[in-house]
C-alpha positions as CSV (number, residue, x, y, z in Angstrom):
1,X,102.8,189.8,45.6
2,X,105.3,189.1,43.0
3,X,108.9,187.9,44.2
4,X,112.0,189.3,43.2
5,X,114.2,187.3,41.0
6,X,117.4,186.0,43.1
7,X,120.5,186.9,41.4
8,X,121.3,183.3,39.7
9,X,118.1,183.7,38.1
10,X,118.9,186.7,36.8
11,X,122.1,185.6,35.6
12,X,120.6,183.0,34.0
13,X,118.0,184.7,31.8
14,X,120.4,186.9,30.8
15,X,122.7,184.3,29.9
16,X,119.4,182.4,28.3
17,X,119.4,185.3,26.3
18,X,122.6,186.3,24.9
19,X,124.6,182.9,24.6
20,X,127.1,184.5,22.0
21,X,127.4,187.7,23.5
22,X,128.5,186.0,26.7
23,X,130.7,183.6,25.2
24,X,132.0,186.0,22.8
25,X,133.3,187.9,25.8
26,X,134.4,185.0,27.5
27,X,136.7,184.8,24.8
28,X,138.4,188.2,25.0
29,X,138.6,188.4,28.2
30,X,140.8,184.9,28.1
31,X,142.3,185.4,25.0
32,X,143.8,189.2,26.7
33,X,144.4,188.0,29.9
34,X,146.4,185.1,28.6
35,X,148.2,187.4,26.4
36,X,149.2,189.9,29.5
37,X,150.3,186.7,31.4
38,X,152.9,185.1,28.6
39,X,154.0,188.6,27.8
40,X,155.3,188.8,31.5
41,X,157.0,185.7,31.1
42,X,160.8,186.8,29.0
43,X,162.1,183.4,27.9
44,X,159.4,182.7,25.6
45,X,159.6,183.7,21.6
46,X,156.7,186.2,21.0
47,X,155.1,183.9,18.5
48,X,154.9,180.8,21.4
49,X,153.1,183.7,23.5
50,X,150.3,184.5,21.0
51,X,150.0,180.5,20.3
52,X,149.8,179.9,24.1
53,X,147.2,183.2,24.4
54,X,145.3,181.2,21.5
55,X,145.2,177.8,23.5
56,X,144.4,179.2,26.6
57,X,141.2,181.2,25.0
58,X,140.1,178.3,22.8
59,X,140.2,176.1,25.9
60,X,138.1,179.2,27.8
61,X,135.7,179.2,24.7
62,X,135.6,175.0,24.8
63,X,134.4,176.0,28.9
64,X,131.8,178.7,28.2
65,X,130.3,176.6,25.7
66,X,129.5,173.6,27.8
67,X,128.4,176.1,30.4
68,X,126.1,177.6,27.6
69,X,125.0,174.0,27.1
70,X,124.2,173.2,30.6
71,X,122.2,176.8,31.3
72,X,120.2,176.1,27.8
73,X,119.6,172.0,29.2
74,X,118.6,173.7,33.0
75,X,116.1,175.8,31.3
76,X,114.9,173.2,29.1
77,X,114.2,170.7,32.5
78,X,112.6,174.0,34.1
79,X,110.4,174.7,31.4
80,X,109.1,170.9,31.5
81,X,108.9,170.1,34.7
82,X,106.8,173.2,35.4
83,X,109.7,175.1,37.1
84,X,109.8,179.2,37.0
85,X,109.7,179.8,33.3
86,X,112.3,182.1,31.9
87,X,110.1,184.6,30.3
């Protein structure tokens, strides 16, 4: 009888799998957020908004990408240590 998959591993070999895709999303999804926040905010020049929306999402991208790191190191301990494989 085969076990389902719990949903962090699922998450996992999905993130395994599309690494850019998930950061590249990361990235829009900070970069508009952050724009929707500083354009709420009315004593700011809109060129300090879009530079603040551009920190915010580089500092999101900077996040996803050691998060990217640490699911690729996770599956590379799994895969040696004779863990589930990630097929």
């Amino acid at each position: 009888m085969g076990e389902s998959p719990s949903s962090f591993e699922t998450l996992r070999k999905w993130v395994v799998e599309h690494k850019l895709r998930t950061v590249g999303c990361l990235w829009l999804s900070g970069i508009g957020s952050s724009i929707a926040y500083n354009w709420s905010q009315s004593n700011m020049k809109p060129s300090v908004k879009i530079i603040h929306a551009r920190l915010h999402a580089q500092a999101l991208t900077l996040a996803a990408l050691a998060g990217a790191a640490v699911v690729e190191y996770y599956d590379q301990y799994q895969s040696k240590s004779g863990g589930p494989k990630a097929n």
